[in-house]
Phi, psi and omega in degrees: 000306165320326175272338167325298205282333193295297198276332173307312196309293205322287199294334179305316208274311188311301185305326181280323174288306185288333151314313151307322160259355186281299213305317192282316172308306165322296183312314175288345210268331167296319187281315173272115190258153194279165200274147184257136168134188207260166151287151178232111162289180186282161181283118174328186171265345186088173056231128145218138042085097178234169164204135206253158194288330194280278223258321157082203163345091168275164178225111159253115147282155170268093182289315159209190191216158163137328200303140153276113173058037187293149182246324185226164192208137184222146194237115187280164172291339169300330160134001179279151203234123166274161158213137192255124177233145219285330182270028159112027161228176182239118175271145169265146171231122189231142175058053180054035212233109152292138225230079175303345165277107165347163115335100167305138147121339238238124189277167204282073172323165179263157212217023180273133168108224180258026188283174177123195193291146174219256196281168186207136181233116145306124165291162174296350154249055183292004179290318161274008187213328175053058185242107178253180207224172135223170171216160184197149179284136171259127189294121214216007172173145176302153190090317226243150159220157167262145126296112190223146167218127196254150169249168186204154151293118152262188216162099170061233208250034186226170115271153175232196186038105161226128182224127142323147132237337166239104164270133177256163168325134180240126142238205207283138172067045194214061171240160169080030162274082182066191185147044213243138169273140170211100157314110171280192187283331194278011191048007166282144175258140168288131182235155157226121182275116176288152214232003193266048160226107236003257175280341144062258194295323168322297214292146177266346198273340196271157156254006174263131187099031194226138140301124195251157168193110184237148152306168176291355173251040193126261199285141201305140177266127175333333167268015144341140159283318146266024159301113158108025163273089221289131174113009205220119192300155177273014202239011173290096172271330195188153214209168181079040167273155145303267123251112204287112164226027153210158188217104181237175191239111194288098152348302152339291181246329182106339172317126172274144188240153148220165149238172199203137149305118174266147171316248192245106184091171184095349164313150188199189209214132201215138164266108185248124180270149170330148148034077074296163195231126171243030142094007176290160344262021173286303197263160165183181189237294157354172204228132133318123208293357187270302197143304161330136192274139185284342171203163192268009165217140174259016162233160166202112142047353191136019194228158199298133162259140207262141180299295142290130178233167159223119154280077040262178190296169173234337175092034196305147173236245228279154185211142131214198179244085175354131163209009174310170152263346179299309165262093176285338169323347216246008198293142190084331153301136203265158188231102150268144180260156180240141175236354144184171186232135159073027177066025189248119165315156165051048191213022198269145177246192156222135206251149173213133220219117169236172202242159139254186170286025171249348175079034144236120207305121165240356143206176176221139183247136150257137175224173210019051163286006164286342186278340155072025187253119142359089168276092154278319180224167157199139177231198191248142191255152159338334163291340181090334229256173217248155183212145165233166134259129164280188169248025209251163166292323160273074180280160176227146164263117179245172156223148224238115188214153180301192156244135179262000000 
Protein backbone atom coordinates (compact mmCIF):
# COMPACT_ATOMS: atom_id res chain seq x y z
CA UNK A 1 0.00 0.00 0.00
CA UNK A 2 3.00 2.23 1.11
CA UNK A 3 4.40 1.44 -2.44
CA UNK A 4 0.92 2.27 -4.21
CA UNK A 5 0.63 5.73 -2.45
CA UNK A 6 4.52 6.18 -3.77
CA UNK A 7 3.87 5.63 -7.14
CA UNK A 8 0.67 7.86 -6.98
CA UNK A 9 2.95 10.89 -5.30
CA UNK A 10 5.27 10.02 -8.30
CA UNK A 11 3.08 10.23 -11.05
CA UNK A 12 1.11 13.68 -9.36
CA UNK A 13 4.39 15.55 -9.09
CA UNK A 14 5.32 13.97 -12.79
CA UNK A 15 1.74 15.39 -14.30
CA UNK A 16 2.24 18.76 -12.45
CA UNK A 17 5.84 19.42 -13.71
CA UNK A 18 4.89 18.80 -17.22
CA UNK A 19 2.15 20.89 -16.54
CA UNK A 20 4.11 23.55 -15.42
CA UNK A 21 6.49 23.51 -18.49
CA UNK A 22 3.67 23.35 -21.22
CA UNK A 23 1.94 26.48 -19.44
CA UNK A 24 5.90 28.32 -19.05
CA UNK A 25 6.09 27.85 -23.06
CA UNK A 26 2.77 29.19 -23.78
CA UNK A 27 3.75 31.92 -21.63
CA UNK A 28 6.88 32.31 -23.50
CA UNK A 29 5.47 31.85 -26.94
CA UNK A 30 2.89 35.01 -25.97
CA UNK A 31 5.54 37.18 -24.50
CA UNK A 32 7.58 36.42 -27.96
CA UNK A 33 5.52 37.12 -31.03
CA UNK A 34 7.57 35.94 -34.37
CA UNK A 35 9.12 38.85 -35.77
CA UNK A 36 7.75 40.26 -39.23
CA UNK A 37 9.88 40.83 -42.46
CA UNK A 38 12.05 38.84 -44.83
CA UNK A 39 16.10 38.39 -43.94
CA UNK A 40 18.23 41.11 -45.41
CA UNK A 41 21.55 39.70 -45.92
CA UNK A 42 24.46 41.64 -45.96
CA UNK A 43 25.02 43.81 -48.98
CA UNK A 44 27.76 41.99 -51.35
CA UNK A 45 30.58 43.96 -52.80
CA UNK A 46 29.00 43.88 -56.11
CA UNK A 47 28.44 44.83 -59.60
CA UNK A 48 25.19 43.15 -59.99
CA UNK A 49 23.40 42.78 -63.00
CA UNK A 50 19.94 43.35 -63.58
CA UNK A 51 17.17 43.66 -66.33
CA UNK A 52 14.83 45.99 -66.51
CA UNK A 53 11.29 46.42 -68.55
CA UNK A 54 12.60 49.66 -70.38
CA UNK A 55 15.86 50.29 -70.36
CA UNK A 56 16.78 46.46 -70.00
CA UNK A 57 20.34 45.64 -68.95
CA UNK A 58 22.05 47.25 -65.67
CA UNK A 59 24.83 47.72 -63.65
CA UNK A 60 24.42 48.42 -60.05
CA UNK A 61 27.68 49.42 -58.26
CA UNK A 62 28.88 49.50 -54.88
CA UNK A 63 30.69 53.04 -54.80
CA UNK A 64 31.17 52.74 -51.08
CA UNK A 65 30.16 51.01 -47.95
CA UNK A 66 31.08 52.32 -44.09
CA UNK A 67 27.86 55.00 -44.05
CA UNK A 68 25.56 55.17 -40.91
CA UNK A 69 21.89 55.60 -41.76
CA UNK A 70 23.09 58.35 -45.04
CA UNK A 71 19.96 60.43 -46.00
CA UNK A 72 21.06 62.86 -48.71
CA UNK A 73 23.43 63.39 -51.24
CA UNK A 74 25.08 66.77 -52.92
CA UNK A 75 27.09 66.52 -55.73
CA UNK A 76 30.17 69.57 -55.68
CA UNK A 77 31.60 71.12 -58.52
CA UNK A 78 34.79 69.43 -58.16
CA UNK A 79 33.18 66.13 -58.64
CA UNK A 80 33.34 65.19 -54.54
CA UNK A 81 30.23 64.02 -53.24
CA UNK A 82 28.46 65.32 -49.72
CA UNK A 83 26.31 62.67 -47.83
CA UNK A 84 24.73 63.54 -44.91
CA UNK A 85 24.00 60.46 -42.18
CA UNK A 86 21.46 60.92 -39.77
CA UNK A 87 23.23 60.70 -36.27
CA UNK A 88 24.69 64.30 -37.34
CA UNK A 89 27.50 64.20 -39.66
CA UNK A 90 28.23 65.08 -43.43
CA UNK A 91 30.86 62.78 -45.45
CA UNK A 92 33.16 63.42 -48.31
CA UNK A 93 33.37 60.91 -51.20
CA UNK A 94 35.85 61.35 -53.38
CA UNK A 95 36.84 59.36 -56.70
CA UNK A 96 34.44 56.42 -54.84
CA UNK A 97 36.82 57.08 -51.67
CA UNK A 98 35.08 57.76 -47.87
CA UNK A 99 36.94 60.27 -46.74
CA UNK A 100 36.98 59.05 -42.90
CA UNK A 101 37.05 62.43 -41.17
CA UNK A 102 33.40 64.43 -41.37
CA UNK A 103 32.77 67.60 -42.01
CA UNK A 104 33.92 69.82 -38.99
CA UNK A 105 31.41 72.49 -38.12
CA UNK A 106 27.86 70.36 -38.38
CA UNK A 107 25.80 71.24 -34.89
CA UNK A 108 24.61 68.50 -33.07
CA UNK A 109 20.80 66.81 -33.59
CA UNK A 110 18.55 65.25 -31.77
CA UNK A 111 19.05 61.45 -33.26
CA UNK A 112 16.10 60.14 -31.15
CA UNK A 113 13.29 57.99 -33.50
CA UNK A 114 14.02 58.57 -36.71
CA UNK A 115 15.84 62.62 -36.06
CA UNK A 116 19.22 63.92 -37.11
CA UNK A 117 20.87 65.57 -39.80
CA UNK A 118 18.69 64.91 -42.88
CA UNK A 119 18.81 66.83 -46.55
CA UNK A 120 22.00 68.94 -47.69
CA UNK A 121 21.32 71.55 -50.61
CA UNK A 122 24.39 73.92 -52.70
CA UNK A 123 23.15 77.36 -52.92
CA UNK A 124 22.67 78.19 -56.61
CA UNK A 125 25.91 80.21 -56.76
CA UNK A 126 27.84 77.99 -54.57
CA UNK A 127 30.93 78.50 -57.19
CA UNK A 128 30.83 81.62 -55.57
CA UNK A 129 30.16 81.88 -52.02
CA UNK A 130 30.52 78.17 -51.38
CA UNK A 131 27.25 78.13 -48.89
CA UNK A 132 25.43 75.17 -48.56
CA UNK A 133 22.16 74.73 -46.86
CA UNK A 134 20.86 71.55 -44.45
CA UNK A 135 18.18 70.82 -42.25
CA UNK A 136 18.18 68.57 -38.40
CA UNK A 137 16.03 68.16 -35.99
CA UNK A 138 17.31 70.77 -33.38
CA UNK A 139 17.25 70.13 -30.13
CA UNK A 140 15.31 73.01 -28.22
CA UNK A 141 13.92 71.56 -24.80
CA UNK A 142 14.00 67.79 -23.41
CA UNK A 143 12.23 65.77 -25.29
CA UNK A 144 11.39 68.03 -27.69
CA UNK A 145 13.24 68.77 -31.49
CA UNK A 146 12.46 71.53 -34.31
CA UNK A 147 12.75 70.60 -37.48
CA UNK A 148 15.24 73.68 -38.94
CA UNK A 149 17.39 74.56 -41.81
CA UNK A 150 20.55 76.12 -41.47
CA UNK A 151 23.24 77.47 -43.86
CA UNK A 152 26.56 77.31 -43.77
CA UNK A 153 30.43 78.24 -45.39
CA UNK A 154 31.93 75.31 -46.45
CA UNK A 155 35.73 76.25 -46.26
CA UNK A 156 38.23 72.91 -46.50
CA UNK A 157 37.48 70.39 -44.68
CA UNK A 158 34.76 72.72 -41.96
CA UNK A 159 31.77 74.86 -41.85
CA UNK A 160 31.79 78.12 -40.71
CA UNK A 161 28.80 80.79 -40.28
CA UNK A 162 26.60 78.27 -39.51
CA UNK A 163 23.11 80.09 -39.07
CA UNK A 164 19.61 78.93 -38.35
CA UNK A 165 17.67 80.43 -40.61
CA UNK A 166 13.82 78.40 -40.29
CA UNK A 167 13.11 76.53 -36.79
CA UNK A 168 9.42 75.08 -37.35
CA UNK A 169 7.59 73.93 -34.36
CA UNK A 170 8.99 71.19 -31.68
CA UNK A 171 6.78 68.96 -30.25
CA UNK A 172 7.54 66.06 -27.78
CA UNK A 173 8.89 62.70 -29.59
CA UNK A 174 8.28 64.06 -32.82
CA UNK A 175 11.70 64.21 -34.60
CA UNK A 176 12.80 63.33 -38.31
CA UNK A 177 9.57 64.15 -39.81
CA UNK A 178 10.88 64.84 -43.46
CA UNK A 179 12.97 67.82 -43.70
CA UNK A 180 13.92 67.70 -47.52
CA UNK A 181 15.03 70.92 -49.23
CA UNK A 182 14.92 71.99 -52.64
CA UNK A 183 16.22 75.67 -54.35
CA UNK A 184 13.39 76.68 -57.38
CA UNK A 185 14.05 78.42 -60.53
CA UNK A 186 12.80 81.47 -58.88
CA UNK A 187 16.37 81.39 -56.49
CA UNK A 188 13.95 80.89 -53.82
CA UNK A 189 14.62 77.80 -51.11
CA UNK A 190 11.87 75.06 -50.37
CA UNK A 191 11.60 73.24 -46.84
CA UNK A 192 8.90 70.23 -46.10
CA UNK A 193 8.02 69.90 -42.96
CA UNK A 194 6.58 66.91 -41.50
CA UNK A 195 2.83 67.35 -40.29
CA UNK A 196 2.05 63.94 -38.71
CA UNK A 197 0.76 65.40 -35.16
CA UNK A 198 -2.32 65.35 -34.69
CA UNK A 199 -3.74 68.40 -36.83
CA UNK A 200 -0.84 70.20 -37.65
CA UNK A 201 -0.87 70.13 -41.17
CA UNK A 202 -4.31 72.04 -41.05
CA UNK A 203 -3.31 74.84 -38.56
CA UNK A 204 -2.13 78.03 -40.88
CA UNK A 205 -0.17 79.28 -37.27
CA UNK A 206 1.74 75.88 -37.57
CA UNK A 207 4.93 75.53 -39.96
CA UNK A 208 4.59 72.03 -39.58
CA UNK A 209 2.69 69.79 -42.41
CA UNK A 210 3.85 72.82 -44.80
CA UNK A 211 5.94 73.41 -48.07
CA UNK A 212 7.96 76.58 -46.68
CA UNK A 213 9.19 79.15 -49.05
CA UNK A 214 12.07 81.42 -47.89
CA UNK A 215 15.04 83.53 -49.31
CA UNK A 216 18.01 82.49 -49.45
CA UNK A 217 18.97 84.39 -45.97
CA UNK A 218 15.78 83.11 -44.65
CA UNK A 219 13.47 85.73 -44.89
CA UNK A 220 10.21 85.71 -46.03
CA UNK A 221 9.44 87.13 -50.17
CA UNK A 222 6.34 89.44 -50.55
CA UNK A 223 4.44 87.11 -53.38
CA UNK A 224 4.11 84.15 -50.37
CA UNK A 225 0.54 83.15 -50.88
CA UNK A 226 -0.12 84.35 -47.27
CA UNK A 227 1.49 87.27 -46.68
CA UNK A 228 -0.51 89.46 -44.84
CA UNK A 229 -3.27 87.00 -43.98
CA UNK A 230 -4.34 86.85 -40.68
CA UNK A 231 -3.63 84.10 -38.61
CA UNK A 232 -1.27 82.40 -41.23
CA UNK A 233 2.64 82.21 -41.08
CA UNK A 234 3.89 84.06 -44.06
CA UNK A 235 6.74 81.44 -44.83
CA UNK A 236 3.63 78.95 -45.91
CA UNK A 237 3.59 78.10 -49.59
CA UNK A 238 1.17 74.94 -49.15
CA UNK A 239 -0.06 73.21 -46.28
CA UNK A 240 -1.83 69.96 -45.35
CA UNK A 241 1.44 67.68 -45.87
CA UNK A 242 2.27 64.56 -43.88
CA UNK A 243 5.63 63.66 -44.16
CA UNK A 244 7.25 64.89 -47.37
CA UNK A 245 10.35 63.00 -47.82
CA UNK A 246 11.58 63.61 -51.03
CA UNK A 247 11.05 67.60 -52.69
CA UNK A 248 12.30 68.14 -56.04
CA UNK A 249 12.35 71.14 -58.88
CA UNK A 250 10.35 68.97 -62.12
CA UNK A 251 13.15 69.54 -64.95
CA UNK A 252 10.48 70.14 -67.53
CA UNK A 253 8.57 72.96 -65.73
CA UNK A 254 10.23 74.02 -63.02
CA UNK A 255 7.36 73.37 -60.85
CA UNK A 256 7.99 71.62 -57.15
CA UNK A 257 6.77 67.95 -56.69
CA UNK A 258 7.08 66.02 -53.34
CA UNK A 259 6.00 62.69 -52.43
CA UNK A 260 4.85 61.93 -49.03
CA UNK A 261 4.50 59.48 -46.84
CA UNK A 262 1.25 58.00 -46.05
CA UNK A 263 0.29 55.72 -43.01
CA UNK A 264 -0.23 52.57 -43.93
CA UNK A 265 -0.90 52.58 -47.60
CA UNK A 266 -1.63 56.52 -49.14
CA UNK A 267 2.02 57.22 -50.13
CA UNK A 268 1.36 59.58 -52.99
CA UNK A 269 3.45 62.24 -55.69
CA UNK A 270 1.87 65.78 -55.15
CA UNK A 271 2.47 68.67 -57.93
CA UNK A 272 2.98 71.53 -55.29
CA UNK A 273 1.37 74.71 -55.68
CA UNK A 274 0.94 78.04 -53.99
CA UNK A 275 -1.80 78.10 -51.21
CA UNK A 276 -3.18 74.59 -51.76
CA UNK A 277 -3.96 72.45 -49.23
CA UNK A 278 -3.37 68.89 -50.00
CA UNK A 279 -5.43 67.40 -47.41
CA UNK A 280 -3.75 65.56 -44.38
CA UNK A 281 -5.29 64.73 -41.92
CA UNK A 282 -8.69 65.32 -43.59
CA UNK A 283 -8.30 63.35 -46.79
CA UNK A 284 -5.89 60.08 -47.62
CA UNK A 285 -6.11 57.36 -49.49
CA UNK A 286 -4.55 55.11 -46.61
CA UNK A 287 -5.73 53.15 -43.54
CA UNK A 288 -4.29 53.94 -39.71
CA UNK A 289 -2.05 51.71 -38.73
CA UNK A 290 -4.48 49.47 -36.32
CA UNK A 291 -6.52 49.49 -39.70
CA UNK A 292 -9.36 51.80 -39.88
CA UNK A 293 -9.49 54.22 -42.97
CA UNK A 294 -8.21 57.80 -42.08
CA UNK A 295 -11.34 59.41 -44.06
CA UNK A 296 -14.16 57.52 -45.58
CA UNK A 297 -13.45 59.53 -49.39
CA UNK A 298 -10.07 60.57 -50.07
CA UNK A 299 -10.90 63.65 -52.43
CA UNK A 300 -12.66 66.75 -51.30
CA UNK A 301 -13.75 69.66 -52.81
CA UNK A 302 -10.83 72.25 -52.75
CA UNK A 303 -8.45 70.12 -51.32
CA UNK A 304 -5.38 68.78 -53.69
CA UNK A 305 -5.51 65.27 -55.42
CA UNK A 306 -2.03 63.58 -55.58
CA UNK A 307 -0.69 62.29 -59.21
CA UNK A 308 0.40 59.11 -57.91
CA UNK A 309 -0.77 57.12 -54.81
CA UNK A 310 0.38 53.76 -53.62
CA UNK A 311 -1.52 51.07 -51.97
CA UNK A 312 -0.02 49.56 -49.76
CA UNK A 313 2.56 52.16 -48.79
CA UNK A 314 6.39 51.80 -50.00
CA UNK A 315 7.94 54.15 -47.41
CA UNK A 316 8.45 56.57 -50.47
CA UNK A 317 11.97 58.76 -49.90
CA UNK A 318 14.28 60.28 -52.00
CA UNK A 319 12.86 61.21 -55.64
CA UNK A 320 13.90 62.43 -59.13
CA UNK A 321 13.39 62.84 -62.56
CA UNK A 322 15.94 61.16 -65.20
CA UNK A 323 17.14 63.62 -67.69
CA UNK A 324 20.62 61.88 -68.79
CA UNK A 325 21.66 60.62 -71.99
CA UNK A 326 23.14 57.07 -70.28
CA UNK A 327 19.15 55.58 -70.12
CA UNK A 328 17.40 57.26 -73.09
CA UNK A 329 14.44 54.68 -72.20
CA UNK A 330 14.31 56.23 -69.05
CA UNK A 331 14.24 60.08 -70.12
CA UNK A 332 11.61 61.59 -68.22
CA UNK A 333 10.91 59.54 -65.83
CA UNK A 334 10.35 59.57 -62.08
CA UNK A 335 12.63 57.47 -59.74
CA UNK A 336 11.50 56.76 -56.17
CA UNK A 337 13.03 55.25 -53.34
CA UNK A 338 11.10 52.57 -50.88
CA UNK A 339 12.61 51.61 -47.67
CA UNK A 340 9.83 49.18 -47.40
CA UNK A 341 6.14 47.78 -48.73
CA UNK A 342 3.24 47.03 -47.35
CA UNK A 343 4.84 47.33 -43.80
CA UNK A 344 7.31 44.22 -44.54
CA UNK A 345 10.89 44.92 -43.07
CA UNK A 346 13.26 43.91 -45.79
CA UNK A 347 11.18 44.80 -49.04
CA UNK A 348 12.79 48.20 -49.51
CA UNK A 349 13.27 49.06 -54.17
CA UNK A 350 13.68 51.72 -56.22
CA UNK A 351 10.43 52.44 -57.94
CA UNK A 352 10.24 54.13 -61.76
CA UNK A 353 7.09 55.56 -62.70
CA UNK A 354 6.35 57.17 -66.39
CA UNK A 355 3.92 59.78 -67.93
CA UNK A 356 2.37 60.98 -70.31
CA UNK A 357 2.38 64.61 -71.47
CA UNK A 358 -0.61 65.50 -69.55
CA UNK A 359 1.62 64.21 -66.12
CA UNK A 360 -0.66 61.06 -66.21
CA UNK A 361 0.38 57.87 -65.26
CA UNK A 362 0.95 55.54 -67.30
CA UNK A 363 3.02 52.16 -65.50
CA UNK A 364 5.46 51.51 -62.83
CA UNK A 365 8.12 49.42 -62.30
CA UNK A 366 9.87 48.02 -59.27
CA UNK A 367 13.36 47.34 -59.41
CA UNK A 368 16.48 46.10 -57.62
CA UNK A 369 14.12 44.35 -54.97
CA UNK A 370 16.86 41.59 -54.65
CA UNK A 371 18.95 43.51 -52.80
CA UNK A 372 16.16 43.76 -49.87
CA UNK A 373 18.01 47.33 -48.99
CA UNK A 374 16.32 50.71 -47.48
CA UNK A 375 16.34 53.13 -50.80
CA UNK A 376 16.43 57.05 -48.85
CA UNK A 377 17.76 58.39 -51.58
CA UNK A 378 18.36 58.92 -55.11
CA UNK A 379 19.44 61.56 -57.52
CA UNK A 380 21.11 61.90 -60.89
CA UNK A 381 24.72 62.57 -60.96
CA UNK A 382 26.60 64.72 -63.66
CA UNK A 383 27.49 61.89 -64.95
CA UNK A 384 23.95 61.09 -66.22
CA UNK A 385 24.15 57.77 -64.21
CA UNK A 386 21.35 57.30 -61.18
CA UNK A 387 23.18 57.18 -57.06
CA UNK A 388 21.34 55.97 -54.39
CA UNK A 389 21.59 55.59 -50.58
CA UNK A 390 20.72 52.77 -48.43
CA UNK A 391 19.24 53.40 -45.27
CA UNK A 392 21.27 50.69 -43.50
CA UNK A 393 23.68 50.73 -40.42
CA UNK A 394 26.23 49.84 -42.89
CA UNK A 395 24.84 51.98 -45.55
CA UNK A 396 26.16 52.24 -49.26
CA UNK A 397 26.24 54.74 -51.90
CA UNK A 398 25.43 52.81 -55.33
CA UNK A 399 25.32 53.62 -58.67
CA UNK A 400 22.97 52.74 -61.22
CA UNK A 401 25.14 52.83 -64.86
CA UNK A 402 24.29 50.87 -68.01
CA UNK A 403 25.65 47.58 -68.72
CA UNK A 404 28.00 46.76 -71.60
Amino acid sequence: MAFLNRLVARQNASVFLQATLLSAMLCSCKAQPSTIGVPVPALGPGPFLFDTAEQHKIRVTVVTKGLVHPWALAFLPDGRMLVTERPGRIRVVRDGVLDPKPIGGVPQPRTNGNGGLMDIALHPRFTENHLVYFTYDKPVEKDRAAPTVARARLEGGALTEVRDLVIADAYEGTGGLSGRIVFGRDGMLYMATGGNVGWVAQEPGSLRGKVLRVRDDGSVPPDNPFVGRTGYRPEIYSLGHRNSLGLIVHPDTGVIWNNENGPNGGDEINIVLPGRNYGWPVLSFGRDYAGPRISESPTKEGMENPIVTWIPSIAAAGMTVYTGKSFPNWKGNVFVGSMRTGEIPGTGHLERIVFNGRTEELRRESMLGELKQRIREVREGPDGYLYLLTDEDDGALLRIEPAQ
